[in-house]
N, C-alpha and C positions, 0 to 999 in steps of 0.2 A: 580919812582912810576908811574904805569896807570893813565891815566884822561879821564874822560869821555867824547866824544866827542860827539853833534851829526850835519850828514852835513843836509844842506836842498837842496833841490831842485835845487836852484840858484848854487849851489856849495860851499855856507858860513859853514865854519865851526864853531860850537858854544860849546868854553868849557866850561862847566858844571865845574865851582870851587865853593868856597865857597860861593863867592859874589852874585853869578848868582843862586845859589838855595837856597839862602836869598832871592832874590826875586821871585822868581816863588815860594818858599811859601808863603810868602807872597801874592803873586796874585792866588793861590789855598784857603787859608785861609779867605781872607779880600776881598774887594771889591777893585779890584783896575783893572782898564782898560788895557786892550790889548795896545793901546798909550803909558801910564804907565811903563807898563814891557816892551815894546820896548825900550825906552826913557832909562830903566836903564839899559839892556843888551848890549846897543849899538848895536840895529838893525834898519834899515831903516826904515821900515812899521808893522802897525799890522798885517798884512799878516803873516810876516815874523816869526813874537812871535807863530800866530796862530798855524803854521806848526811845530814850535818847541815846541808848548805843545801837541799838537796832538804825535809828537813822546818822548816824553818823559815818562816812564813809569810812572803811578799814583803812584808807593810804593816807585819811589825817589821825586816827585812835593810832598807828603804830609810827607818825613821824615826828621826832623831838620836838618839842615848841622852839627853838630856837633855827631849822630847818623850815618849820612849817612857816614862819615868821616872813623867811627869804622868800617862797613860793608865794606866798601871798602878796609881796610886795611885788614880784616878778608878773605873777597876772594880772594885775592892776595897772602896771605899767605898760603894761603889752594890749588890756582891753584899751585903755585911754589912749593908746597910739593909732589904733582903726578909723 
């Protein structure tokens, strides 16, 4: 199966699994600090988080991981049918 990856700048690459966009919904949703969603992605600084929400697109930071789950399997299935 595909996973989402995305790198930053430093060179860190950051998989987008289930855990990791439980919280950046989390931190899209609720009030919860850049420190915060560092702290549980296992990134070094809020720099780091900042860059990755700057790339990450807003229609997977606000869709439930169990939604984005479906879509994911859904375009994967649809690229490998071309």
């Amino acid at each position: 199966m595909s996973e989402l990856v995305i790198k930053l700048s430093n060179g860190k690459e950051v998989k987008i699994d289930r855990d990791a966009l439980e919280a950046i919904n989390k931190y899209v949703r609720f009030e919860v600090s850049l420190e915060a969603l560092a702290k549980e992605l296992g990134l070094e600084s809020w720099e780091e988080t900042y860059e990755l929400i700057k790339k990450i697109p807003a229609w997977i930071a606000w869709t439930p991981p169990s939604v984005f789950n479906y879509e994911k399997e859904r375009l994967i299935n649809k690229l490998k049918s071309q």
